[in-house]
Structure formats: C-alpha cells, structure tokens
N, C-alpha and C positions, 0 to 999 in steps of 0.2 A: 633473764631478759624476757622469757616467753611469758612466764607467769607477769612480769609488767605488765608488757601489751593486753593479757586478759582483764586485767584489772584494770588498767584506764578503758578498754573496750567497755567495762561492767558500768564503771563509775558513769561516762555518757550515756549508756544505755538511762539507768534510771534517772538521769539529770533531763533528758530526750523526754522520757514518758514524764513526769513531771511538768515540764514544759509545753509539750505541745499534745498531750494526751487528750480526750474526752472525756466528760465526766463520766459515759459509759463505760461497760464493761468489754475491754478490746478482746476481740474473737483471735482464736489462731486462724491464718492463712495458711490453707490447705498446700501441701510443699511435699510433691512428690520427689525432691531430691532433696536431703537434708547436707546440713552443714556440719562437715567433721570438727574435730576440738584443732586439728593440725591448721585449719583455714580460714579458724574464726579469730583469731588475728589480724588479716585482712580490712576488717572494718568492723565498725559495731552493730549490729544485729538490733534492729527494731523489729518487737511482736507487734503483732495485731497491726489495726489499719495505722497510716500516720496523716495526721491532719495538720497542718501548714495555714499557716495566717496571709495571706497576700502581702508583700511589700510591692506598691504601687513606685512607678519613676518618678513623681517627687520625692518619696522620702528616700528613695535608690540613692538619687544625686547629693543626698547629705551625708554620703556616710562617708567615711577617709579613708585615703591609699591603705592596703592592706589587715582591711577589716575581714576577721576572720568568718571564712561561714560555710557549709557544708553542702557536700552533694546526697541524694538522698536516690540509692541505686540497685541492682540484684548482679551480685556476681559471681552466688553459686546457690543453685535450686529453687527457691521464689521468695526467700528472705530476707528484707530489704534492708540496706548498711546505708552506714553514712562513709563519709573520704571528705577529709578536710582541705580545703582550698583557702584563697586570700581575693579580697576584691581590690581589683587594679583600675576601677574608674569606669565612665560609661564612653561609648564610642558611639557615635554617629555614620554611620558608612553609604548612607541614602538610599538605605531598603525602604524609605518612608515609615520607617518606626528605627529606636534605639538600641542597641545589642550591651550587653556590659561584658568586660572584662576579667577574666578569672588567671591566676594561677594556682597548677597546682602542688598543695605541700604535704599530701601525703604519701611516705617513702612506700610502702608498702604497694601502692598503687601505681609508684614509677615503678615499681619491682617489676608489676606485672605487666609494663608495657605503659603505663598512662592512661590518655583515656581514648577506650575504644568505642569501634564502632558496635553500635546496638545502646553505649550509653544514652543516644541522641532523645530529649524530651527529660533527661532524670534531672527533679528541684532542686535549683539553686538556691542556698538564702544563709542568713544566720541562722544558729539555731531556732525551729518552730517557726521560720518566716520563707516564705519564696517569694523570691525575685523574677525569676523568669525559670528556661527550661536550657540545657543544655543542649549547645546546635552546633556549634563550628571548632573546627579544631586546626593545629599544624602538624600535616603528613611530615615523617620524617622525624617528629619534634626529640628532641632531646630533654631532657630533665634541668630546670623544671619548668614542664610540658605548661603551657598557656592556651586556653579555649575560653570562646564566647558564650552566652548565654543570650537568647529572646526573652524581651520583656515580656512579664505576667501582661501588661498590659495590650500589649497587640495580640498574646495569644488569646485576649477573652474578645479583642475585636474580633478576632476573624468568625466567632460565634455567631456573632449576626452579619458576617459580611455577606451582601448577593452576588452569589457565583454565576459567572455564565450558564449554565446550565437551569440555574433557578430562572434567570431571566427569560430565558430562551420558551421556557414552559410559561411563565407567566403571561408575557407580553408578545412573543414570537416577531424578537427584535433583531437584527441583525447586532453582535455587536461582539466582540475578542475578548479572550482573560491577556490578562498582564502578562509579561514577560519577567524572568528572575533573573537578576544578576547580581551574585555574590563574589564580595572581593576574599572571601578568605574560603577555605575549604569544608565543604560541611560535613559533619558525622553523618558521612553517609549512613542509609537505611541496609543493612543486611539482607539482600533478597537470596532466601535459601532456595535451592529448585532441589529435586528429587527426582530422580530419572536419568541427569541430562551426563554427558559424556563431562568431563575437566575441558577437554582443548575444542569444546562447543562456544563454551564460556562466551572466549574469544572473540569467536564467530561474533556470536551473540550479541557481546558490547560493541563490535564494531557497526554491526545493524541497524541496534538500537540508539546508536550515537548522534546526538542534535535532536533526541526526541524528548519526550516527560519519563523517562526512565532515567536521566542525567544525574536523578538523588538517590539511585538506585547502585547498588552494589552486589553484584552477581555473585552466588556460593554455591557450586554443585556442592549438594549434602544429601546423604543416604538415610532417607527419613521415611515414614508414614505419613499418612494423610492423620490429622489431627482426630482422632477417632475416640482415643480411650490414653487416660483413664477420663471418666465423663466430670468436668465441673459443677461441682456440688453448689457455688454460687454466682452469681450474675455483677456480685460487690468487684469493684476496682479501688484502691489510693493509690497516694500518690508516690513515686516512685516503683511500681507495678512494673511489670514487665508483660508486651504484650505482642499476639501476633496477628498482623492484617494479610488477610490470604487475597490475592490473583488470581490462584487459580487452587481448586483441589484433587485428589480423583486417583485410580489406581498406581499411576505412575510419576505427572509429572502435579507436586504438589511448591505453590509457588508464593511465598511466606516472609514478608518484612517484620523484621522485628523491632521495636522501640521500649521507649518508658513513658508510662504518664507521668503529665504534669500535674495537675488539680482535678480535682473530682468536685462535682456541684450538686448540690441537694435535690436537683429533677433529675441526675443520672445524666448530667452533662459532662462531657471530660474532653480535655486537651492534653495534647502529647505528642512526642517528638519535637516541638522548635521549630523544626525546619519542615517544607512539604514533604511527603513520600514520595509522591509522582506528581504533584502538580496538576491537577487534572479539574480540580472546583469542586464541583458539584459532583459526589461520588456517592456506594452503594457499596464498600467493602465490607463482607464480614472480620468479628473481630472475636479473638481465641484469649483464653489465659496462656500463659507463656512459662516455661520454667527455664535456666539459666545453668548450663553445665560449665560454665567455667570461662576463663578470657584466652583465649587464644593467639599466642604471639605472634607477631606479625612483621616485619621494618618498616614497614610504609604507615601503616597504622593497624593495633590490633581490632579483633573483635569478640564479640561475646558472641560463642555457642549454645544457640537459643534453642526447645522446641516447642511448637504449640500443642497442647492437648484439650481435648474434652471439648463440646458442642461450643458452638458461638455465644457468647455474651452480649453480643451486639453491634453496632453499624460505625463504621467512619462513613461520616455524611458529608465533610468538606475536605478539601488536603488542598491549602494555599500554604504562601510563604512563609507566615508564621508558626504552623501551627497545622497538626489535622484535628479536624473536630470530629469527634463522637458523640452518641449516646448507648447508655443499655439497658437492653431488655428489649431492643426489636432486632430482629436478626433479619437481613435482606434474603431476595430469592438470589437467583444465581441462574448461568444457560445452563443448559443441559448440554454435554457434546460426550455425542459416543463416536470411537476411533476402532475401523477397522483393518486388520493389516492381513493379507495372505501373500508369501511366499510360493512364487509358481501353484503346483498343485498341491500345495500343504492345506494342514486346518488354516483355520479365520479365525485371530485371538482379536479378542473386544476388548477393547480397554474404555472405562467409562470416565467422566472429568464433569467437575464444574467451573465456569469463569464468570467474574462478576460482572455485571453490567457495569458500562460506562469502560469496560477492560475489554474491549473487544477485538483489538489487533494483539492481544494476546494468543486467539485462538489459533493462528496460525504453529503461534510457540508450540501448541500442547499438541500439535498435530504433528510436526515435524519429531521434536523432542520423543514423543510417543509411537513413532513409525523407528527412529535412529536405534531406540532400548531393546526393542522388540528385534532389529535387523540384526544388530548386533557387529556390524561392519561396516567400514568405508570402500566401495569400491563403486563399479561401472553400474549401472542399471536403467531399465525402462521400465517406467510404471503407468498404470493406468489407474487416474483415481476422480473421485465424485466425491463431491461435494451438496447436501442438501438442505436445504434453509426455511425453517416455517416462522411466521411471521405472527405477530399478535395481533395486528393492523388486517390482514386477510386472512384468507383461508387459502389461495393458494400459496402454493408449496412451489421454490427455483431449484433447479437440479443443473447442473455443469459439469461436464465433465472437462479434465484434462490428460495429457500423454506428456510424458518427458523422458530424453534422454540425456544424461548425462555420468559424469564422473563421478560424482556425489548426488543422489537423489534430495539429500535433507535439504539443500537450501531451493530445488525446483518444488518442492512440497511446500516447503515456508512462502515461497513467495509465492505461489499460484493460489494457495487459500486466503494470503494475504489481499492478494487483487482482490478476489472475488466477496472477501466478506468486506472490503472498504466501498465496493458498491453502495453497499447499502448501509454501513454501520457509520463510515464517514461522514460527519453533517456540511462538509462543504465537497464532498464528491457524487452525496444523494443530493439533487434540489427538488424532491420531487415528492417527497414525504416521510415522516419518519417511521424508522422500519424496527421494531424491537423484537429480536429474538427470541422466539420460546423453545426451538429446537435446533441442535445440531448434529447432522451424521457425518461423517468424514469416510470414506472407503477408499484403500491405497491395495492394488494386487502387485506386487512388485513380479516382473516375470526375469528369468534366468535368459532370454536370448537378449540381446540389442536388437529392439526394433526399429531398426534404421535403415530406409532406405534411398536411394540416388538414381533421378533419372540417367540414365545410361543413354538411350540411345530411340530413336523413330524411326518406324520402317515405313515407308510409303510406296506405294504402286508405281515403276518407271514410265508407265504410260498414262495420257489424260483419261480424265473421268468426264464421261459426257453429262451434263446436268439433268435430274431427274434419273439418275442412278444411284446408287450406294459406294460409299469411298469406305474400304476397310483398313486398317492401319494397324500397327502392332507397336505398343510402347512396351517400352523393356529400362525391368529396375535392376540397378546392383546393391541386393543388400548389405547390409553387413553380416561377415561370415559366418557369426554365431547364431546366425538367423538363417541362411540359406537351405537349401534342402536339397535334393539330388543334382537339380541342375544350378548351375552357381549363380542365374541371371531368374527373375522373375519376368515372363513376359504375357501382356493381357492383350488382344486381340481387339479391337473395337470397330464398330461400323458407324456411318454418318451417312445420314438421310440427304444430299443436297439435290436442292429444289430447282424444279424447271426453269425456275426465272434468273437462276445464277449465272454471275456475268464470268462469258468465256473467258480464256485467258491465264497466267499465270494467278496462284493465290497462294498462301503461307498458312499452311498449319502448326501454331502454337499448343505446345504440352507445358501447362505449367502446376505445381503445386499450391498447396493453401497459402505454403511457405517456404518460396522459392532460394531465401537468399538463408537458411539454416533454420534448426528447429525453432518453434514458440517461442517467443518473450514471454518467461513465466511473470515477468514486474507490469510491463506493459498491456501485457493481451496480444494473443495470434495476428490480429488483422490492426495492430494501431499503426502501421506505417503503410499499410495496402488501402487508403481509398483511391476511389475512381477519382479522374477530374473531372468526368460527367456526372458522377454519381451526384442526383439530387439529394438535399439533405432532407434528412428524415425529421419528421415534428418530435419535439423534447417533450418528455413522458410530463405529466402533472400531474399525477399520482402514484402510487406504489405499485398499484397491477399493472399501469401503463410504462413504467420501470423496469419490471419482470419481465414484459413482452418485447420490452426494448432490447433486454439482455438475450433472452433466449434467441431473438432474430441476428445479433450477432456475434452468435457463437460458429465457430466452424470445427471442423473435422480434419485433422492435420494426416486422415489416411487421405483428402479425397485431392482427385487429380481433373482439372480440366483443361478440354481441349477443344479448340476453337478454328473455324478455317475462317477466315475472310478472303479476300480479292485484293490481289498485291496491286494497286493502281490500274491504269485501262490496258487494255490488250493489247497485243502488238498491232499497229495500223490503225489505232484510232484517232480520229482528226479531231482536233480541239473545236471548241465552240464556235472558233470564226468560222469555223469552213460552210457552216450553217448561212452565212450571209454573201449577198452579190459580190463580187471583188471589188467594188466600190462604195461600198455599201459605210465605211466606216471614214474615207478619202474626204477630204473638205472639195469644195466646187474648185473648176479650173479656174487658176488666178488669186484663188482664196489668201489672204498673206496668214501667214499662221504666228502667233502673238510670243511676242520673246515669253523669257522667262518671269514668270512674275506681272507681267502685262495682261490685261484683259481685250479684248475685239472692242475697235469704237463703238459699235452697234449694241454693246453688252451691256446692259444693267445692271447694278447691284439690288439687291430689295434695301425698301426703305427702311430705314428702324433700325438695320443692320440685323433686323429677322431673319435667317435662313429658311430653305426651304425642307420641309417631311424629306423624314428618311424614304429615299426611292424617287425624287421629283427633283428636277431642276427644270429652273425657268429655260423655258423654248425658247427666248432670246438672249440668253446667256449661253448654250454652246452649240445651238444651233442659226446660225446665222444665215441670212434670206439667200436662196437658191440651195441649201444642204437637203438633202432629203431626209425627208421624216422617220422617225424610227417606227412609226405606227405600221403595222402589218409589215413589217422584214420579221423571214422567220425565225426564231428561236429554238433551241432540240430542248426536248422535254425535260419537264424537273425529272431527274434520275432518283435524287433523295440517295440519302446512304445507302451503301452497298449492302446486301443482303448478310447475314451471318451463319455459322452452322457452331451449335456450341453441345456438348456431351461431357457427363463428368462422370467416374468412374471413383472406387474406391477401393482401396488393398487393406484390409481387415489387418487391422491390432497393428501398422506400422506409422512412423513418422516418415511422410517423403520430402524430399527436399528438392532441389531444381529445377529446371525449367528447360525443354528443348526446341528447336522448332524445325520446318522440313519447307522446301518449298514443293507447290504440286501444281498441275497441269491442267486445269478444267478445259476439257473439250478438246475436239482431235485434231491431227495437227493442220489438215485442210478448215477447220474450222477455225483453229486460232491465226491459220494465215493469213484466212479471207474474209473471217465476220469483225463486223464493228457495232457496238452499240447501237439500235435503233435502226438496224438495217441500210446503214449506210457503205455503199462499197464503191471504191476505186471514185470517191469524190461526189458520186449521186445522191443528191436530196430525198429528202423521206415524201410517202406519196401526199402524205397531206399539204406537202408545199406545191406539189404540182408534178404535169410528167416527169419523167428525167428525160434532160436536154444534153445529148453527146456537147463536149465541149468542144468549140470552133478552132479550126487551125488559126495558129495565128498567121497575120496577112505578113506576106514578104515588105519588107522598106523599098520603097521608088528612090530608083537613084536621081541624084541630084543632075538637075537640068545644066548644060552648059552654054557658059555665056558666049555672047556676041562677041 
C-alpha cells in the first residue's frame, strides 16, 4: 500500500511539472528541513518554483459541483505538496467579493487533522490553475473537513486598493478603514511569540480582544529571532511558506506565518486570503519560512512554522482579502532597548525591533521582556521610564512611572501603553504626527512594597497668630516590608502664614497626588483629579507643543500636599447687612408691598421686553418714590477670596495614597472672640463710614391715655 501512494505521489509530481512547469530550468528551493521517505506520502512534492495560471470568477462559476482541484502547500520543511480537494460552488457572504467552496478529499490530510492553521493563503485551483487562496475554515470540523477559498480576483484588487493610511499621507483627510465581518471562521494567522509565559497567552487574547489582532492567533514558542541560517535568495512561489514579523529581538520575537498565493513578475505577491491584522497600510518585514510539521490540535490544527535568514521583503497592505507584498525592499523597524534591574542586581538589556505602523505592540515586548527576565508572579513596586525620540523633533519625552501591585506585568503593559498611544495613536495625537526612531524602556523592580498611607496630622492645640509659622507633622503608615525601625514615617513641616490671614478657625488639608489608591496605569495619575476652577489649558498644535503638554502633566505619586485655608468667617462676624442703617433696606411707612408675582403700580417694565445689564435695575422698578437711595449707604469692602497657605513635600521612591485633614485656630482666643473682619466690633461701623455712634436706648412705650 505504501509503495502505491509513492507512485501515484510520482505519477502527479511529473503530470504537475508538465502541466504547469516553465520553460526554464526550475531551481531547487533551498530546504533546511528535508522530507523523509516515511512523510512523503503525505502529498506530492513539487521541485522548483510552481507557476499557476489565474482562473478568474467567470470561468470559477462554470465549473460543476465537485470538480476536482488541488491545494498547493508546505507541510514539512519548505517543499511544497499538493492535497486533493473538490469544488462545491461559489458562495456570496457580503464581504463585497466572492469566496468559493472546497471540500476536502484527501485521507491523508484528514489524518493529520484537516486543514490547519498557517495553511491560510495556499492555491486553490485545478491542476496548474488558481482560483483563489485558502482563508476560512470549520473549527471543530470533522471529516470531510469543508473550507472556503478568496477569489484570485479580489486578492489582486486589494494591490491597488487605497488604504487609509496611503490616504491619510496623500491628502491628510480625515477618513476610517472598513470594518470586517466574517460569517465563517478564518484560518487564523499563527502568531508565534518567543519569550512569553503559556497562561500569558491568556492574558494576552483577553487585552487584545475587539482589537486588529482578532485574525491573530497567539503561540508561545521557544524560538530565535530569525537570524541564521541566512536566505540565499529573495525568489517567492506560490504556495511558499512565509513569515511576517511584529516584532524581533533578544527575547520576545513575534511571527505570523502563512502561504503565498501568486507571485507577479515586478515581485508583487499576495498571500494569506484573509488579513493578518487588518491594519491597511503597513511596513511588516517578510522572512522565508520553513515548516516542521502539523500539529494536532481539536479545535483546529496548525503548522509549526520557523522563520530564518534576513528579510526578503515588505507586506505593504493587510486588508480583507488578501496581504500585499513585494520583494526586495526590506522596511526599517523601531529600535527599543528594555532594561530590567532587580533591587541592587546587575542591569540585563535586552534589545527588540517593532515595526512601524505596530506600535501598541511595544508595550507587549516591554512587559513580556520584564515577565522572562523576572521570572516570577508575585507582589512588587517598580519604578520605570520610559524615553521617546522622535523624527519630527529633536526633542526627546521622558516619563516616568511607579506601580504597586500583585502582578507588575500588566501595570508595565498598560503604563507604556498609555504613554506610547500619546503619541503613536492618530486619533489620541491631534497635534501631529510623531514617528518613532528610538525607544528605551527602564523597569528597576525593587524587593520592598513602596507603599504608603496617610496615617495621621499632628497640629498645634493652640492658635497660631498670623504672620507666624504653623509647624505640623504628617505621619505615614507604610507597608511593612518597607518600614524601618520606627513602624510610622513621620515628616515635620512649617507654613509661612501671612499677616493678612483672617482670624478664626481654618482646616488644614493633607492630601496625595492620589488620594483614592494608587495610579490608573490605563488612564494616567490625574485623569479623575481636575479642578472645577482649573482653567483649561490651550491644545498643543504641534508635536513639541504636545511634549510640553505631557511633561506639565505629569506628577509624582511620592508628592504630598498641604494646604490651610479659612473655614468660613470667624466667630462674631456680622453679615453684610449689619454694614447698613436699620432701615436701610425697609420700604417707606405705608408702602404696600406687591403680592407674589405682582409688580408696584409705579413699576415699569422696559420696553422691547429688554432687560436691564447685569448689576442695574431701573430706579422705578424697585425703588419706589419716598425709598431711599441706595447711593452712598455703606458697603464692607470687597474681601475677594480668602487667602491660602499651600506646601508640598515629598517621601522619596514611595506611592502615598490618602488624604487627611485637621482643623486649626488662627489667632488667640481673645482675638478670635473679639475681632471681626475689617475691624468691626460689638456692632461699630468701620471709620470710613463715619464715627462710631453708641447705639440709642430704646425709648420706653407711653401708656395708653384713658378715656372720658
């Protein structure tokens, strides 16, 4: 039976080259993992390149239910087989192009599970013809296994399609890519990472879930950055096996794999069917691939792919049909170096590249590359920086942050994540575009919990007379692993207040950057703390004005401030009337005073139904003849807001959290009994309204006269 299978394997091999050969002389494809005589069963083995005739969707739609025709694949080392399938008709699903219908009928291939993932973009067609690329398949499926295929001809549209990004650079238009919605399941992209923990993964998909990583399929694998052995050529065909890197670098190297679909004579090629990440206009490097084998799976297998040897060249679009490539330019890529120290250990560097247009990546290879190097899940505070050079300026952003937490890896992920969607985001920048040429990362992970909690305010039992010094002592409770001989941290501080501060009771607040718990790493420290007075600040419109934007609202989660104001007036202060005659406000004897809703006979409305400036009303509207005037009764002076006393202090390498507050005494207690603002006491007008007048006893009542 074994020797059958090799011989019909043989018999299509040369029926294959025959068929859809060149006249030239086909080259071996350089195959760092060869195929044993035990595997070559499997499928049949096509040398050299394979050239493929287009079948366009007119002549697709003429062919009848279960016309046979081949897939064209690598499913062990870089030598590409065919696997016999049947066409089951074309399907319309309103991707705005047509998918066709496959089953498939080779046993050997259900053997190995069906069809996997990493098959996504290998030619459909009859022999020496494609149809389209292979894209969707049924998780779960059973034998025999049924997948769709993308028409050859939307994946040659999407060669010229303008992706947002082209637009965006052309015309700097405001305008959205499309949205994808697939009714069937697609051969996902195999994204392998290198570095990452297995139950990261997890994490990982759950983060990245609702984003353009949705065609993505996460693989911790224990790999190299694609380095060696080096690709001897820059040629692709079709059915190739290939890899698009995210990211590369000492650790965390991050690697989709597919197949081509057709190769075109300037080095244009399409491959995978479906998008990778969806993203339009991209800038991925692209690797030769080689193919260790299919890997079972229940849900759906996949092919264990690696990339080796320099780049080949660029995927320049990844839409829904199809990602477009060429070769023979190979894109740049950021630079980002990660640095990690453990308390007073060495400083291990780890270096990384991520590709533009992949930039809420970096957060991944930060995290990921802090997690490998830790080497544990537990408690920690770290302190780390972040530094950003730009191509657009010359200067350079620096930020730093502190975190404490249970798990450091996702306060890492998300705090580089904030910080680099500043600026990499095109609808969170409005201000200009900011393209990356450098990144540094520095995390020092330290062994205490720097964490500490206002505890407690000490204040003076007795008033402080103004234009003295108010000293106070705030006292923190760190956490234990952080304390030092005495269990309580406590800082000593003085306040300058000023001669002019009003006597009285006042409330000294202590509060933190971040009184209600540590930093929002997603957020930012202060996006729940503005003022309601705070005026707003003018929006940056350019990149340095962006920069200066950021760095002004950065804060320091050690710093602590403390603030005294004036708790309301003093004891025995008279409200404004008392400023006016006791009549002073009284309508004349007689006066009828106007129901509710009624205005004075005498009263006018203005004409037009005009109202009067804020601050004026018509003298015959609520002053009626014989009222006195309110001209020259005296008024107490504009006071204006109360004075303030503000100080902020800092506790070196901690996060404080709370807020306390103390009330305190300004002035002594003969002075808080007896003074009132503006030197009014026991009822006496100020001298600018004139002497003070003891106030008149009042006169005794006459008793009533008796009658006759």
């Amino acid at each position: 039976m074994k020797k059958f299978f090799v011989l019909i394997g043989i018999a299509v091999v040369v029926l294959s080259q025959l068929g859809c050969s060149s006249d030239e002389e086909q080259t071996q494809v350089e195959n760092p993992t060869a195929i044993d005589k035990a595997s070559a069963f499997s499928g049949a083995p096509l040398l050299g390149d394979v050239v493929l005739e287009n079948m366009y969707e007119d002549e697709a739609r003429q062919l009848v239910d279960k016309t046979p025709v081949q897939i064209v694949t690598v499913l062990e080392g870089t030598n590409r087989v065919t696997l016999e399938a049947q066409f089951r008709g074309v399907r319309d699903f309103g991707f705005g192009f047509s998918l066709y219908e496959f089953e498939l009928t080779d046993e050997m291939a259900e053997a190995m599970g069906g069809i996997a993932q990493g098959m996504s973009g290998s030619p459909v067609g009859p022999p020496g013809r494609i149809m389209g690329a292979l894209a969707y398949g049924d998780a779960f499926a059973r034998a025999p296994s049924r997948f769709w295929a993308t028409s050859i001809d939307a994946m040659e549209n999407a060669i010229n399609h303008q992706t947002f990004g082209e637009m965006l650079e052309a015309e700097r238009a405001a305008a959205a890519p499309g949205g994808i919605q697939a009714a069937y399941t697609p051969v996902k992209t195999p994204l392998t990472i290198s570095g990452i923990q297995p139950h990261r993964l997890e994490q990982l998909s759950s983060h990245l879930e609702g984003s353009h990583f949705d065609f993505i399929q996460l693989f911790a694998d224990i790999n190299d950055a694609p380095a060696a052995p080096p690709a001897t050529t820059t040629r692709l065909a079709a059915g190739d096996m290939i890899g698009v890197a995210v990211s590369t670098g000492d650790v965390v190297n991050s690697i989709g794999f597919g197949t081509v679909t057709q190769v075109y004579d300037d080095g244009t090629f399409v491959a995978f069917g479906h998008p990778m990440i969806g993203t339009g206009k991209s800038a991925l490097p692209v690797y030769r691939a080689v193919t260790n084998g299919i890997v079972a799976n229940l849900q759906i297998p996949y092919k264990s792919s690696s990339a080796y040897g320099n780049p080949i060249g660029t995927i320049t679009k990844d839409l829904r049909p199809a990602v477009v490539g060429v070769l023979g330019e190979v894109p740049s890529m950021i630079p980002v170096k990660v640095a990690y120290q453990a308390g007073n250990g060495p400083v291990v560097e780890k270096n990384h590249k991520v590709a533009y247009g992949q930039e809420s990546y970096l957060p991944i290879v930060a995290a990921v590359t802090m997690d490998s190097i830790r080497q544990e899940i537990s408690s920690a505070t770290v302190d780390g920086t972040i530094t950003l050079q730009f191509k657009e300026t010359e200067t350079v952003y620096t930020e730093s942050f502190r975190s404490a937490s249970p798990d450091p890896f996702f306060d890492v992920l998300l705090n580089v994540e904030r910080i680099v969607r500043s600026f990499a985001d095109t609808l969170s920048n409005n201000a200009g575009q900011a393209t990356l040429t450098d990144v540094s990362i520095s995390i020092h992970d330290k062994p205490q919990i720097m964490l500490a909690e206002l505890h407690e305010v000490i204040v003076p039992e007795e008033g402080i007379t103004p234009g003295e010094d108010l000293t106070v002592s705030v006292v923190l409770l760190p956490h234990w692993s952080a304390a030092g001989d005495e269990r309580t941290i406590q800082r000593d501080v003085t306040l300058e207040i000023p001669e002019d501060f009003p006597v009285g009771p006042a409330l000294l607040s202590v509060a933190s950057e971040n009184p209600f718990g540590p930093p929002d790493p997603f957020f930012g420290p202060d996006f729940f703390f503005f003022g309601p007075d705070e005026e707003p600040k003018p929006l940056p419109e350019n990149l340095d004005e962006l920069i200066k934007k950021m760095e002004d609202e950065q804060i320091d989660p050690s710093l602590i401030t403390i603030t005294l104001e004036p708790l309301g007036p003093p004891p025995g202060a008279l409200p404004p009337e008392a400023f006016l005659p006791p009549d002073a406000l009284l309508p004349p004897e007689g006066f009828p005073l106007p129901e509710d809703g009624e205005m004075p006979e005498d009263g006018e409305m203005p004409e037009d139904g005009e109202m009067p400036e804020d601050g004026e009303m018509p003298p015959d509207l609520l002053l009626p003849e014989g009222f006195p005037p309110l001209d020259g009764l005296p008024f107490p002076p504009d006071f204006g807001p109360p004075p303030t006393v503000e100080i902020t202090i800092s506790i070196d390498g901690f996060i404080v959290i709370g807020f306390k507050d103390a009330p305190v005494i300004i002035g002594s207690e003969e002075m808080v009994d007896g003074m009132i603002p503006g030197e009014i006491v026991d009822g006496m007008l100020p001298e600018e309204i004139g002497e003070p007048v003891e106030p008149e006893e009042p006169a005794e009542p006459e008793e009533p006269a008796e009658e006759e």
